[in-house]
C-alpha positions as CSV (number, residue, x, y, z in Angstrom):
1,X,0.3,-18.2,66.3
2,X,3.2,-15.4,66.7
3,X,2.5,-14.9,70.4
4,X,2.4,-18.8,71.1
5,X,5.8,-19.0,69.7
6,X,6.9,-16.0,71.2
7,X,5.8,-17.6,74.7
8,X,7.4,-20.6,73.8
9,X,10.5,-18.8,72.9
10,X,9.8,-16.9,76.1
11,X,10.3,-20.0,78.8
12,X,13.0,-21.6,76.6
13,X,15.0,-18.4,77.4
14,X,14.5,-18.5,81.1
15,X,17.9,-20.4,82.2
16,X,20.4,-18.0,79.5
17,X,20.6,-14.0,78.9
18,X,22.0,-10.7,79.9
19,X,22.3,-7.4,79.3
20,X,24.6,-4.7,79.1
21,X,23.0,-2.2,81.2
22,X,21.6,-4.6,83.6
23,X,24.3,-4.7,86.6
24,X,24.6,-2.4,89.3
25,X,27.8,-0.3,88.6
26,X,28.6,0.3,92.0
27,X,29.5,-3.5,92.8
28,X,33.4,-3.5,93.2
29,X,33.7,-6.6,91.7
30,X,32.3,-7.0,88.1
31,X,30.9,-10.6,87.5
32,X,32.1,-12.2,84.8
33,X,29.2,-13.4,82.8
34,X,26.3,-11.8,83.8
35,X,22.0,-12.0,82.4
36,X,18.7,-10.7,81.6
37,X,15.3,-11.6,80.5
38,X,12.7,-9.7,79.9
39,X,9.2,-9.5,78.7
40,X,8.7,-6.9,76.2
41,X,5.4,-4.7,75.0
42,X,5.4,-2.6,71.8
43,X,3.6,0.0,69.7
44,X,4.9,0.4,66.0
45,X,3.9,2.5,62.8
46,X,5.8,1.7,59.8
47,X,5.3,3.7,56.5
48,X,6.6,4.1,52.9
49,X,5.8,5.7,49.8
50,X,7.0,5.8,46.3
51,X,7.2,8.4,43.4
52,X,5.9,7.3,39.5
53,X,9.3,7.2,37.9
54,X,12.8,6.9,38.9
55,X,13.1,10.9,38.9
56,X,11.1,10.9,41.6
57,X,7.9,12.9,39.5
58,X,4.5,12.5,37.9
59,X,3.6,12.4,41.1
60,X,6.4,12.7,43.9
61,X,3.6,10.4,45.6
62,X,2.3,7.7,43.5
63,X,1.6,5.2,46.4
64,X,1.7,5.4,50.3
65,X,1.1,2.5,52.6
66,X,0.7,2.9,56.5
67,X,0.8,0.8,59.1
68,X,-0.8,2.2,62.2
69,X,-0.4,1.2,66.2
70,X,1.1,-2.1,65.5
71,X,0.6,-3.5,69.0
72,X,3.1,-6.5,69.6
73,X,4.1,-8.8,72.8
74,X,7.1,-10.7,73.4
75,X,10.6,-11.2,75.1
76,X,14.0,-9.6,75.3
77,X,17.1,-11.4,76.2
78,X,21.1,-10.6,76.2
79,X,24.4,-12.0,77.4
80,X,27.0,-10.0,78.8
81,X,31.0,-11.0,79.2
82,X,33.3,-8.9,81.0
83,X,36.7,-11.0,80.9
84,X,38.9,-8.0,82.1
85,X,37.9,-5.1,84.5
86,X,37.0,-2.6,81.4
87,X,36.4,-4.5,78.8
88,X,33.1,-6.5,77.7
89,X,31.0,-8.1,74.5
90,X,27.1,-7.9,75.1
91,X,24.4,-10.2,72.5
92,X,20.8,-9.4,72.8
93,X,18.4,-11.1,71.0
94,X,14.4,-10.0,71.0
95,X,11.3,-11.1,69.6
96,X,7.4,-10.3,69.5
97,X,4.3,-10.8,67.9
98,X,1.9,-8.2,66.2
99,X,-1.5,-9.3,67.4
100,X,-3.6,-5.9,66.6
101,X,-3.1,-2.8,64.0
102,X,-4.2,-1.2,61.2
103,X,-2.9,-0.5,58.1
104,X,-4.1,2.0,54.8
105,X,-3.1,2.2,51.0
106,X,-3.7,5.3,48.9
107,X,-2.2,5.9,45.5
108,X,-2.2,9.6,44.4
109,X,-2.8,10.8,40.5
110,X,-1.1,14.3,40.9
111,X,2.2,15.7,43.4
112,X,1.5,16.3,47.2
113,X,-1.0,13.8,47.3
114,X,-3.5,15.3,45.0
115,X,-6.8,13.8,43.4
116,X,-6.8,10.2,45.3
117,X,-7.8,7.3,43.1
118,X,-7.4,4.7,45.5
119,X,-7.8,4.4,49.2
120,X,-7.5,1.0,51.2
121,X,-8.3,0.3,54.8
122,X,-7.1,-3.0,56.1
123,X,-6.2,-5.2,59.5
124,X,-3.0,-5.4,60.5
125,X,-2.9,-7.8,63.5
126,X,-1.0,-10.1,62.4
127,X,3.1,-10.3,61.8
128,X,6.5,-10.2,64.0
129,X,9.4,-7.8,65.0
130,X,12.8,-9.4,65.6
131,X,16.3,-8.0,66.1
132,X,19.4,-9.1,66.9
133,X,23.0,-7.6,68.3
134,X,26.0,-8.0,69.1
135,X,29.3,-5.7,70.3
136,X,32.2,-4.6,72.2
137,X,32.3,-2.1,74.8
138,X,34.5,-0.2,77.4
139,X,33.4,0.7,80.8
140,X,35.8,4.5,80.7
141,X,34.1,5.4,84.1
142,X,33.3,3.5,87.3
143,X,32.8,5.4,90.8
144,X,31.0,3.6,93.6
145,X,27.6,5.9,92.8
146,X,28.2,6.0,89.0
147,X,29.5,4.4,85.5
148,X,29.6,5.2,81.8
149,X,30.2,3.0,78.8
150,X,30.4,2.9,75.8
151,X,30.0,0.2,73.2
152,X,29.5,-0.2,68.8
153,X,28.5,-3.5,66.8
154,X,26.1,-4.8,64.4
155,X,22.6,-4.6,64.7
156,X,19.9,-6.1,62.7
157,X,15.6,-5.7,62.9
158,X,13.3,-8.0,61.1
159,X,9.7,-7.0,60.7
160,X,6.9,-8.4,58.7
161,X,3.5,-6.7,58.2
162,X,0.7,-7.7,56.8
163,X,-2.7,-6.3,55.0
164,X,-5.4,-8.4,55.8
165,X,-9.7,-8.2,55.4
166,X,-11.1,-5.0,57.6
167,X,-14.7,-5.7,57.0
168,X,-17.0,-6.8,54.4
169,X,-16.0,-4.6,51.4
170,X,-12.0,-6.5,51.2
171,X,-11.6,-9.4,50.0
172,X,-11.7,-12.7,52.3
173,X,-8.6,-13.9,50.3
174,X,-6.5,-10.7,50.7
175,X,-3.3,-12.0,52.7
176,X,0.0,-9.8,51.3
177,X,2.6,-9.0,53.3
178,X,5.5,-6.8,53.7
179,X,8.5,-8.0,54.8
180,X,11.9,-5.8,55.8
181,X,15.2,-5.6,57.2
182,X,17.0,-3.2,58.5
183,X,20.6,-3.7,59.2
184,X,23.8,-1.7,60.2
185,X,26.7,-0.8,62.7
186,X,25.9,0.8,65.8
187,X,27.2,3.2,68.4
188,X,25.5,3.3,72.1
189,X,26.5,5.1,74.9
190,X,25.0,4.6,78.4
191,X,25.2,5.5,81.7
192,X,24.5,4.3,85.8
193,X,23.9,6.7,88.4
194,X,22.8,5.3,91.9
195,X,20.1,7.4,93.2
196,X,19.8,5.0,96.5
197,X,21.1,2.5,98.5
198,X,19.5,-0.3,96.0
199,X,18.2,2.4,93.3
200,X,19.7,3.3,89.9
201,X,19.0,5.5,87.1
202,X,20.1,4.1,83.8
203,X,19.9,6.5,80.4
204,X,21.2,5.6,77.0
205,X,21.3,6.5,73.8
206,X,22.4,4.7,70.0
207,X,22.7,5.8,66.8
208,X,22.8,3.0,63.8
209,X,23.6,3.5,61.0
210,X,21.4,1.3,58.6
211,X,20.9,-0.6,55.2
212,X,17.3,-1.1,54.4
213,X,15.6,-4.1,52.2
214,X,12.6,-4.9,51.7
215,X,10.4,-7.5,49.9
216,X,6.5,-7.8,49.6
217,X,3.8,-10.2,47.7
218,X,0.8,-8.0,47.0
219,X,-1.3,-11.4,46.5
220,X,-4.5,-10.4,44.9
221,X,-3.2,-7.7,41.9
222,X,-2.8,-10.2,38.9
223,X,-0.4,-7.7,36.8
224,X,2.0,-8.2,40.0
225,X,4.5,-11.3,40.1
226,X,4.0,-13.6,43.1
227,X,5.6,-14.5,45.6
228,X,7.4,-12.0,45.0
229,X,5.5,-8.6,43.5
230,X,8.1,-6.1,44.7
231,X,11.7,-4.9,46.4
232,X,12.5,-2.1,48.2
233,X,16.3,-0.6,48.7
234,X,18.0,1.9,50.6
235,X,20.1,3.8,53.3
236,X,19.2,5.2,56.8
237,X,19.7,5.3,60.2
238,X,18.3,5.1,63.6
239,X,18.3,6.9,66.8
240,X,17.3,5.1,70.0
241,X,17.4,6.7,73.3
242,X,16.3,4.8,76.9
243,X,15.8,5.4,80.1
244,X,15.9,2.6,83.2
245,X,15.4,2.2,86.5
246,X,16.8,-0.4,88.3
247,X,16.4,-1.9,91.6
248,X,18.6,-4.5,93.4
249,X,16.9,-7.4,95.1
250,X,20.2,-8.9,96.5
251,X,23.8,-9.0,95.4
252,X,22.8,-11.6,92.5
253,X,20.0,-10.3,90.9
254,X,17.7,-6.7,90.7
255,X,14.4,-5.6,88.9
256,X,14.8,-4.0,85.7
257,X,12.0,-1.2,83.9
258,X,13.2,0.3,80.8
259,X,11.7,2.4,78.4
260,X,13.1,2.5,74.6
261,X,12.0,4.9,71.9
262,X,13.3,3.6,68.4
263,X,12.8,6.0,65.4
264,X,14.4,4.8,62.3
265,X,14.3,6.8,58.6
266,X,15.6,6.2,55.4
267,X,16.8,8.5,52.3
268,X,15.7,7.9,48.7
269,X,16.1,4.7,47.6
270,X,14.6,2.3,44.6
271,X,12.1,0.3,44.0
272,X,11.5,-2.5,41.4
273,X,8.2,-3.6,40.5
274,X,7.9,-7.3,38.7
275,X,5.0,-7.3,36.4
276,X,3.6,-10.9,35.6
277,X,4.7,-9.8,31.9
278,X,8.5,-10.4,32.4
279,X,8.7,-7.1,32.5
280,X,10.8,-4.5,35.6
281,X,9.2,-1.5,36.8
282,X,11.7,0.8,38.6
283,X,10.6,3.9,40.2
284,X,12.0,5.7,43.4
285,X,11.6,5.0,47.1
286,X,10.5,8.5,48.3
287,X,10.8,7.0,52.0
288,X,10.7,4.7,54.3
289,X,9.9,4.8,58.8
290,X,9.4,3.0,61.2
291,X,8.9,4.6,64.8
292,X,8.5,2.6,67.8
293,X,7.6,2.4,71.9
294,X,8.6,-1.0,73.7
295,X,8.4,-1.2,77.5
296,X,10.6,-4.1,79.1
297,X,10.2,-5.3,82.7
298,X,12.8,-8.0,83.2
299,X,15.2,-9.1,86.1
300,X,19.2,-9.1,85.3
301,X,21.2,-11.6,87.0
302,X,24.5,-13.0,87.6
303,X,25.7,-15.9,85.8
304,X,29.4,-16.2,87.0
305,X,31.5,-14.3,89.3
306,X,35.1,-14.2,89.6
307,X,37.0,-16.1,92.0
């Protein structure tokens, strides 16, 4: 059902977007409102684990949950405005669906992940991944062969994950879910150098700097609350380089591959556990990471030129 909508969402987008590294630099006149669409393919792993009390001890590790190669397919789309020569304000907007992964569960009686007394192995192919940003930026170099920029806003990722039946040992019922957001300020700086008559090299690189939330119904432990069993708080950040290469079909429009490493990380942070007795468990958030590889092919295009 996620990749359906995601196609859907995919041709609705076909007449809007842009991007902000999308346009040839060494055009002498800037358009004003320029675009880019893009389909999109990802690989995620997402991971957290908590301590057994609010000290972080007895153990440091209580619980860990992993989700592996988290395979998703979607689209990627932005709109760039450059009113004045320097100046411009990019939104991007992206969204994919999980259709394969895997995911495992072990709880831990002792530190460092000693004497297992759980272990869970469980389908993952099944969720979404969906961001949203927007900023202000500042070309502060242009040549004909070369540009740099540099440009901060907010930025915002949505994933949810889920644990579904493996095989014939889980239960056909099992269908919780982990659902969190990850949302901040960002820096990113990025660069255009023409390496031939049509052919340009695009690298990049942002640092966010993140609040993390998180909520999850573990649906088939009856000493949990539902729908909501537990929440998850803290800091982090993000680092995302990328590296482009663009091609320019005519003086409208060019090809676009890009390549985007995302690893994001958080510090300690807290969890609270609702027990179906009333009752709050709070213990620590040792961690929580997400690492990602997305590969978009998309064409950028003007919109509007000056007159």
């Amino acid at each position: 059902m996620e990749i359906v909508k995601t196609g859907i969402f995919f041709l609705a987008c076909c007449a809007l977007c842009g991007s902000a590294e999308a346009q040839q630099a060494s055009s002498l006149q800037q358009p004003l409102l320029t675009g880019y669409i893009a389909a999109a393919g990802a690989s995620t792993s997402v991971s957290w684990s908590v301590a057994g009390n609010s000290a972080g001890t007895s153990p440091n590790i209580m619980s860990e949950l992993k989700w592996n190669h988290l395979k998703a397919a979607g689209a990627f789309v932005a709109v760039r405005l450059q009113p004045v020569r320097r100046w411009f304000a990019v939104v991007e907007y992206s969204r994919a669906g999980i259709f394969s992964g895997s995911a495992t569960d072990h709880d831990y009686q002792e530190d460092d992940r000693q004497y297992p007394s759980y272990a869970g192995y469980f389908n993952a192919g099944k969720g979404h991944l969906q961001s949203f940003s927007s900023s202000l930026g500042r070309v502060i170099y242009r040549s004909a062969k070369s540009a740099y920029q540099v440009r901060a806003g907010y930025t915002s990722l949505q994933q949810q994950q889920y644990l579904l039946p493996a095989d014939r040992f889980t239960p056909g019922d099992l269908h919780a879910y982990y659902r969190c957001s990850w949302q901040g300020i960002f820096l990113k700086v990025a660069a255009t150098r023409q390496l031939w008559a049509r052919t340009s090299l695009q690298p990049a690189l942002a640092y966010h700097q993140l609040w993390y939330r998180a909520v999850a119904d573990w649906n088939l432990i009856p000493s949990f609350q539902h729908p909501l069993s537990f929440r998850h708080t803290a800091q982090g950040f993000a680092l995302q380089p990328s590296l482009g290469i663009s091609r320019q079909l005519n003086k409208s429009a060019a090809v676009l591959l890009e390549l985007v490493y995302d690893y994001r990380v958080t510090g300690h942070g807290k969890e609270a556990l609702y027990l179906s007795t009333g009752e709050t468990a709070v213990t620590r958030l040792n961690q929580a990471m997400c690492s990602s590889w997305t590969l978009r092919l998309g064409i950028p295009f003007c919109i509007v030129r000056f007159r």
